[in-house]
RODO-2510 file (C-alpha; in nm, 4 decimals, decimal comma):
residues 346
     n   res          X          Y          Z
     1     x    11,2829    10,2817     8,4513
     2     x    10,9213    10,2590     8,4083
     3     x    10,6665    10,5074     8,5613
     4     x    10,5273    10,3349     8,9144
     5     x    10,2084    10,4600     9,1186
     6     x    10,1370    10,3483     9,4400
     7     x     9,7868    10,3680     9,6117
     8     x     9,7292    10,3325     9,9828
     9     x     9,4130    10,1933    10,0726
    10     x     9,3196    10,1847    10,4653
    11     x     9,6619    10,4583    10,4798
    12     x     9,6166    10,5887    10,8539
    13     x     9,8658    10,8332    10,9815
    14     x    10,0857    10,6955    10,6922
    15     x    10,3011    10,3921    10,8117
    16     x    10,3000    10,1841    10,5070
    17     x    10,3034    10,4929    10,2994
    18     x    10,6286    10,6058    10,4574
    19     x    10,7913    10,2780    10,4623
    20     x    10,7306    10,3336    10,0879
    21     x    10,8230    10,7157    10,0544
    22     x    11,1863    10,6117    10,2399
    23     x    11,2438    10,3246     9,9895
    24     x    11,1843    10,5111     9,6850
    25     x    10,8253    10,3700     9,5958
    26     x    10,5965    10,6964     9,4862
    27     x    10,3209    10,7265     9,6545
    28     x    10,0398    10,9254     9,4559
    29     x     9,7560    10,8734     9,7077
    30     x     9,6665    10,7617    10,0080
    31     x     9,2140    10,6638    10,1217
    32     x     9,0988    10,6833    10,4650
    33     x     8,7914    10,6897    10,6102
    34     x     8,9238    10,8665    10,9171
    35     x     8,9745    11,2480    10,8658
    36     x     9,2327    11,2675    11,1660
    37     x     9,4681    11,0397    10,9356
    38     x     9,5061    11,3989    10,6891
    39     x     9,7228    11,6166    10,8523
    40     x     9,9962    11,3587    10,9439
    41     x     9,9606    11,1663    10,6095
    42     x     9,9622    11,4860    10,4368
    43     x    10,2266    11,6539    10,5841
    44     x    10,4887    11,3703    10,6541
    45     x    10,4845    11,2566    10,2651
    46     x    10,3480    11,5501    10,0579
    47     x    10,0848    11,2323     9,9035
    48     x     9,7237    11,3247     9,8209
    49     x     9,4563    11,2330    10,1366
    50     x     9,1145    11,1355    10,0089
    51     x     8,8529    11,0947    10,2763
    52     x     8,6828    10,7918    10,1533
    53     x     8,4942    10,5304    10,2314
    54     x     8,6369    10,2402    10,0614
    55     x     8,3134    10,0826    10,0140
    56     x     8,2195    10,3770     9,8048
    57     x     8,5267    10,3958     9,5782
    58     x     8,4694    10,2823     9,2394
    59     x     8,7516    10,1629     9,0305
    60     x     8,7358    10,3721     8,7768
    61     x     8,8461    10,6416     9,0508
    62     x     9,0807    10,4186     9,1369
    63     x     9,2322    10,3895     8,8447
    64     x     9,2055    10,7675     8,7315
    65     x     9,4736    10,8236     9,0493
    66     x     9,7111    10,5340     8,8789
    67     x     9,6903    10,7598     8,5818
    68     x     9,9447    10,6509     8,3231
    69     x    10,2137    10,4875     8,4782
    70     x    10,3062    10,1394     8,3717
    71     x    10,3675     9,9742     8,7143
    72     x    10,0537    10,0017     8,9136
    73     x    10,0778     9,8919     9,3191
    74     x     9,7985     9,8435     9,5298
    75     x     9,8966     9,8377     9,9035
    76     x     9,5661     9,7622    10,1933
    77     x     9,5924     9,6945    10,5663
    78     x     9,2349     9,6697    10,6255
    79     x     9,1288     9,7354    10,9931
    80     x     9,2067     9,4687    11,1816
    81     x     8,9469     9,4531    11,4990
    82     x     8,7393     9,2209    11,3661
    83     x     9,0458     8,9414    11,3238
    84     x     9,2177     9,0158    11,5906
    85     x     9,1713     8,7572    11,8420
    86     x     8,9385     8,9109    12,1301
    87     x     8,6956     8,9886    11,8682
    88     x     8,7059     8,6302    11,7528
    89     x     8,5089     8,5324    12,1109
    90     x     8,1919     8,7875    11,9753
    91     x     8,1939     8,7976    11,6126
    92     x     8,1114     8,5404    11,3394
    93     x     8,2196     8,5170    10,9880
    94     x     8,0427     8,7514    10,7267
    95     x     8,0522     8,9787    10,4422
    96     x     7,9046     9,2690    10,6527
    97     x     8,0384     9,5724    10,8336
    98     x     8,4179     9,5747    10,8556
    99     x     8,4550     9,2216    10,7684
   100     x     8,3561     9,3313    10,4365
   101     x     8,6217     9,5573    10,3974
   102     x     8,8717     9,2856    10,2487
   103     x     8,5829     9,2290     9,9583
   104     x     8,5916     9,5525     9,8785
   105     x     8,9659     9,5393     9,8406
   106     x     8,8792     9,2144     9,6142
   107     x     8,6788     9,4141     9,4202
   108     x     8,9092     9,7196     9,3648
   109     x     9,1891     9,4912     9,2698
   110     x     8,9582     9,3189     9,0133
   111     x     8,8674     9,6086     8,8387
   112     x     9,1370     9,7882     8,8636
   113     x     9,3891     9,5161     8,7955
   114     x     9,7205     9,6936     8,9417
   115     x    10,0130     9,4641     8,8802
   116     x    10,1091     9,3998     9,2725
   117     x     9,9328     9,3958     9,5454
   118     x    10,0135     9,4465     9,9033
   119     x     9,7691     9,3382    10,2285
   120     x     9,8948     9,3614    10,5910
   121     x     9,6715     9,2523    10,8595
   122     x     9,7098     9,0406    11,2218
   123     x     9,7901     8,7078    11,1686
   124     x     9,4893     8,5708    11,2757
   125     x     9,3120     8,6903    10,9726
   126     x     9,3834     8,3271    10,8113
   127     x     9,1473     8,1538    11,0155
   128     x     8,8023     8,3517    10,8592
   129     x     8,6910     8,2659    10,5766
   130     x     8,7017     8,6464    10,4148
   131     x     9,0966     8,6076    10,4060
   132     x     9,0755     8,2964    10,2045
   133     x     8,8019     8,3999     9,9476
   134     x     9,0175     8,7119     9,9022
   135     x     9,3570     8,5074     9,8012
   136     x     9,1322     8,2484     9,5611
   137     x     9,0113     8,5909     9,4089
   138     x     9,3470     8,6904     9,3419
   139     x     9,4698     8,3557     9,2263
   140     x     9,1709     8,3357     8,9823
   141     x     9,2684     8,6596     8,8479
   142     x     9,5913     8,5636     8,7276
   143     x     9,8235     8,6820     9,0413
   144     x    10,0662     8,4717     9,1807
   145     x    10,0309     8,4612     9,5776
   146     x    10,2723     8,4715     9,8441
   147     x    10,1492     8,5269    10,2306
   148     x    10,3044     8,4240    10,5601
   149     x    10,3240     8,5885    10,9376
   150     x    10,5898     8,7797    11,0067
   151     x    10,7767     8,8774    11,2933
   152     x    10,8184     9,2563    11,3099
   153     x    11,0987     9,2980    11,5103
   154     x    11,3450     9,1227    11,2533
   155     x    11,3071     9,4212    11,0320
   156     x    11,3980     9,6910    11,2489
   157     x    11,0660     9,7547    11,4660
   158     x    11,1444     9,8134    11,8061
   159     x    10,8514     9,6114    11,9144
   160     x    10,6498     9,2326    11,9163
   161     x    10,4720     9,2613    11,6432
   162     x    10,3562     8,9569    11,4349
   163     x    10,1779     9,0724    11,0730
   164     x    10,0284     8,8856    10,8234
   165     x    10,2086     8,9975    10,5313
   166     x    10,0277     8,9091    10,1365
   167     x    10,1957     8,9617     9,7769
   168     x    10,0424     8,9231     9,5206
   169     x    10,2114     8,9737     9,1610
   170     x    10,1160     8,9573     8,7749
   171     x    10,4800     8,9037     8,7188
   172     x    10,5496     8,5807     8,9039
   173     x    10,6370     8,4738     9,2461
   174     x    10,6797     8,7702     9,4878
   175     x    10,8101     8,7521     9,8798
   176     x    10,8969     8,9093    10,1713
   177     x    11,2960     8,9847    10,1963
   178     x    11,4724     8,7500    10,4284
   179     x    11,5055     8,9546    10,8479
   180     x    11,7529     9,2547    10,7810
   181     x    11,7929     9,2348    11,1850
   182     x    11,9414     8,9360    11,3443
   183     x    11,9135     9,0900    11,6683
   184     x    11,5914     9,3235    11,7014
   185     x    11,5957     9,6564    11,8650
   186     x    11,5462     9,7461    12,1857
   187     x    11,3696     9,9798    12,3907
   188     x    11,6699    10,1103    12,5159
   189     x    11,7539    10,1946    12,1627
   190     x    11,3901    10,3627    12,0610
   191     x    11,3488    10,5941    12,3396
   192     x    11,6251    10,5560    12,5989
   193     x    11,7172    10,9420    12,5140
   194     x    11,3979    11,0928    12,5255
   195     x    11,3587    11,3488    12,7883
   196     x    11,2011    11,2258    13,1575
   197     x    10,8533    11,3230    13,2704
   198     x    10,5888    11,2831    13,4948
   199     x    10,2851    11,1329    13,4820
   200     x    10,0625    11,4127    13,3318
   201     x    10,3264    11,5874    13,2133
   202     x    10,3769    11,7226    12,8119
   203     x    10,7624    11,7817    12,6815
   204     x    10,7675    12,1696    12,6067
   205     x    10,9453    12,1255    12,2756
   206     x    10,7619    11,8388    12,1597
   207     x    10,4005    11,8410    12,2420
   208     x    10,3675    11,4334    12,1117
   209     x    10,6047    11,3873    12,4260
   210     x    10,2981    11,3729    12,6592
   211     x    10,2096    11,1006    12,8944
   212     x     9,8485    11,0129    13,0403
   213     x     9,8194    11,1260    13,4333
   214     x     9,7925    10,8518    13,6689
   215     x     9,5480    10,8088    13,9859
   216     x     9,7207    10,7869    14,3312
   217     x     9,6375    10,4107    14,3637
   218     x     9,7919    10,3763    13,9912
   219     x    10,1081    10,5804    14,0725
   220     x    10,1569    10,3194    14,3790
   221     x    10,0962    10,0802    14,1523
   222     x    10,3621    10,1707    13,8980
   223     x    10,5977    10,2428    14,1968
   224     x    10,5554     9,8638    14,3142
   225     x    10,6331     9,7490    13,9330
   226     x    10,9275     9,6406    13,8114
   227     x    11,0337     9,6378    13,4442
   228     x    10,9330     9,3096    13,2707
   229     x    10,6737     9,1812    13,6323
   230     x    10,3260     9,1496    13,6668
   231     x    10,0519     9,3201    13,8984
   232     x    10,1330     8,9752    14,1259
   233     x    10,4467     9,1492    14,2192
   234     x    10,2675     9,4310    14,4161
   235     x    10,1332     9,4154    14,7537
   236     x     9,7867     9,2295    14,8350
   237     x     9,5962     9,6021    14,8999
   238     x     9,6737     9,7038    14,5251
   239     x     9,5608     9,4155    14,3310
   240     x     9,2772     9,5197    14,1785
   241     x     8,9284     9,2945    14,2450
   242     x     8,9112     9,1476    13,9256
   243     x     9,2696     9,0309    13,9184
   244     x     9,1935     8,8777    14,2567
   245     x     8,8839     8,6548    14,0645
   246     x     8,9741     8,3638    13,8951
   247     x     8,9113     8,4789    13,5755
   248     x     9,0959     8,8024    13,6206
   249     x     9,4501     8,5664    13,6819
   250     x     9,5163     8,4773    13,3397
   251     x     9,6063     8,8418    13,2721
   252     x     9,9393     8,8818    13,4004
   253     x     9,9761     9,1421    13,1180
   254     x     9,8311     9,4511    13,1888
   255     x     9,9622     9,6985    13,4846
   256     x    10,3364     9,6162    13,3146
   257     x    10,6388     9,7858    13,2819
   258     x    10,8620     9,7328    12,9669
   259     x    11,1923     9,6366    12,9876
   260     x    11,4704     9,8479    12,8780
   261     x    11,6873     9,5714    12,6881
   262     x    11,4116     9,3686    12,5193
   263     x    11,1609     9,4613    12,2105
   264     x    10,8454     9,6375    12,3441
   265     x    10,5491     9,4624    12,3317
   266     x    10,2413     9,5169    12,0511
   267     x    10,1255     9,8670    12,0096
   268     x     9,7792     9,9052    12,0855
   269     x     9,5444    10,2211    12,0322
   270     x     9,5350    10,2146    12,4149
   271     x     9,8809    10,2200    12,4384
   272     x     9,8794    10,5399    12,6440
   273     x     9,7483    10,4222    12,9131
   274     x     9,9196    10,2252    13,2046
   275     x     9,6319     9,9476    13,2826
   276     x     9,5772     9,8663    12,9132
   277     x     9,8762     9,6499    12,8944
   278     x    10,2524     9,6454    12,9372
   279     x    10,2530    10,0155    12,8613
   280     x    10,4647    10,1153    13,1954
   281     x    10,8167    10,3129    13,1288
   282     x    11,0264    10,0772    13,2209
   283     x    11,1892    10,3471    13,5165
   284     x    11,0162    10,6535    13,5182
   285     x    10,6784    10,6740    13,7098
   286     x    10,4466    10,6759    13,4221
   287     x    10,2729    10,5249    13,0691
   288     x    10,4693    10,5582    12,7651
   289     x    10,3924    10,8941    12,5956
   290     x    10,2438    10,8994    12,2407
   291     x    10,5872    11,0231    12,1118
   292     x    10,6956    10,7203    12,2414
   293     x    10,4409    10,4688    12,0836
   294     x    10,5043    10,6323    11,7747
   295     x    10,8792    10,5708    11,7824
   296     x    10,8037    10,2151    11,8711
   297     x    10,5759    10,2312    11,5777
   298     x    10,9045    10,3072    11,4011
   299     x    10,8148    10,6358    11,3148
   300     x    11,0397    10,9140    11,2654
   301     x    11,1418    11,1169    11,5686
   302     x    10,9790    11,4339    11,3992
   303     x    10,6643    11,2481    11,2401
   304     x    10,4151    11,5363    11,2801
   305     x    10,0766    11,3978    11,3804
   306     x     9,9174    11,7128    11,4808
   307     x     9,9067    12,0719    11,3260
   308     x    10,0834    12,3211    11,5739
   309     x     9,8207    12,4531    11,7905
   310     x     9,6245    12,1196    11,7268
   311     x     9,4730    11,9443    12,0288
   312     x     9,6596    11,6368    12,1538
   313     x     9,4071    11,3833    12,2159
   314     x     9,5370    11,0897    12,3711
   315     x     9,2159    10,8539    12,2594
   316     x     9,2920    11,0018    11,8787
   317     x     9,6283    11,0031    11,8560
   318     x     9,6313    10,6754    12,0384
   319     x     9,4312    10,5009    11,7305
   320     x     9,6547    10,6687    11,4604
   321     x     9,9646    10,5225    11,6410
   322     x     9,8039    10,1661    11,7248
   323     x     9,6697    10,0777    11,4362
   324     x     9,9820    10,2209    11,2188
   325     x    10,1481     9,9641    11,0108
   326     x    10,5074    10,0008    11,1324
   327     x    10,6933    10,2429    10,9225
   328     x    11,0264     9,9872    10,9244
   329     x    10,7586     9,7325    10,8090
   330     x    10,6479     9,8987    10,5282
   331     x    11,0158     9,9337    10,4332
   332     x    11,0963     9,5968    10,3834
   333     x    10,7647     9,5704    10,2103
   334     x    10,8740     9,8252     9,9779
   335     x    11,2334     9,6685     9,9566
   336     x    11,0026     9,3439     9,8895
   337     x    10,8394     9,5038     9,5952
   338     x    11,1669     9,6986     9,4485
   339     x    11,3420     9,3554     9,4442
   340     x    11,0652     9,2031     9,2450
   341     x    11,0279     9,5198     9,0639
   342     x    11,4204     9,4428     8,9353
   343     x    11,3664     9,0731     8,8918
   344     x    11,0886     9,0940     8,6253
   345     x    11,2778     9,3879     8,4568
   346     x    11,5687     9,2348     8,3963
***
């Protein structure tokens, strides 16, 4: 077996870097610019955290964590605000700012030359130019590319979730693993045995298992929702004024309860809150918790995000969960990369 490093650019809380630690794929470092993503990376996969900016990384660095080993992997899930489609209405193409980020990847992989390479990002990142520059990069470096959108769900995530998922390989052709789940889970499945709570009200074992408070209009609100509606269900008096404008119609989305037999819908880093989306427990009077979201995230029941005694910020923790690669994603990513891993050593 040969010696394999894996580096986690953009790591978070440690989704991908999970996935990876579950499958067998060492880990030896994870870079965020974030210092809230330390304890949880830290602690829930006993990798090194270095608060970087990856701008600022040079690849000698980078290749001084690869150290000797004689498979190299470079995984990157570069924030993905500025793809993602409402930010497509206010932002142009460029090589500034966050857009930029994927160049620096570009460059890091250049110089650094690991032997696969790993990118997940929202599937409208194909339509900007960055995303396309990045692949020829690759391609004129010798890697052979593989990229396509997939569907979450049909690898164990509990939620809606459509990635855009990139190999990239030294060692010829690379893909994702066919769906492992023909039928996808449910929320039923996820967090159907949690324990009940109140709007406002923290689990005493498990301080993750909090959930936002609600106003008295929202808890009326909630009360007139039914699992899988819209706020067109409720009575005139508690549609809100924009809904009632023309341009607030078209979305039906937010002020939603889940439904208990279907996947959840995308995680968000507002997914706390009950007007921020279809974030409603599907029977119980209140937002999802974060323990929730994080289990829909496919994390671990146990994932520690917080040290004990550590303040539990919704609008922080809320981030770390939203903008998590799915942990069951980064599994089949992983399996993705062991299978190839097999094929070219054979």
């Amino acid at each position: 077996m040969k010696k394999i490093a894996c580096v986690d650019l953009f790591c978070g809380a440690g989704g991908l870097t999970h996935g990876f630690v579950l499958e067998g794929l060492p880990v030896v470092a994870g870079l965020d610019v974030d210092p809230a993503c330390r304890y949880p990376y830290v602690t829930n996969n006993h990798a090194q955290f270095l608060e970087r900016d990856i701008s600022k990384v040079t690849t000698e660095e980078l290749k001084n964590l690869f150290g000797d080993a004689e498979l190299t992997v470079l995984a990157g899930c570069a924030p993905c605000q500025p793809f993602s489609t409402y930010a497509q209405r206010y932002e142009v193409d460029g090589k500034d700012g966050k857009w930029g980020l994927l160049y620096e990847f570009a460059r890091l992989a250049q110089g650094a030359s690991p032997d696969i390479i790993t990118m997940e990002n929202v599937p409208t990142v194909a339509k900007h130019e960055v995303f396309h520059d990045f692949v020829d990069t690759l391609k004129r470096l010798g890697y052979t590319v593989w990229f396509d959108v997939v569907d979450s769900s049909k690898y164990g995530v509990p939620q809606m979730r459509r990635r855009m998922v990139l190999f990239a390989s030294k060692h010829g052709e690379i893909k994702m693993i066919s769906p492992t789940h023909e039928r996808p889970k449910t929320v039923r499945q996820a967090i159907g045995r949690l324990r009940a709570l109140g709007a406002g009200e923290m689990a005493p074992r498990d301080r993750l298992h909090a959930s936002s408070s609600l106003s008295p209009k929202n808890l009326q609100r909630i009360r007139a929702s039914r699992p899988g509606g819209t706020w067109r269900d409720w009575p005139q008096h508690l549609v809100s004024e924009c809904h009632k404008a023309e341009s607030g119609r078209t979305y039906p989305g937010v002020y939603g309860r889940m439904t208990w037999d279907q996947p959840a819908p995308t995680m968000t880093t507002q997914c706390y809150g009950f007007g921020n989306g279809r974030f409603g427990h599907p029977d119980q009077d209140r937002a999802i918790s974060l323990r929730e979201a994080a289990i829909l995230q496919s994390f671990p029941r146990k994932y520690a995000f917080v040290p004990p005694g550590g303040e539990v910020s919704f609008t922080a923790l809320g981030r770390l969960i939203g903008n998590a690669v799915p942990v069951d994603l980064g599994r089949a990513i992983a399996r993705s990369i062991n299978g190839h891993i097999a094929s070219v050593s054979t």
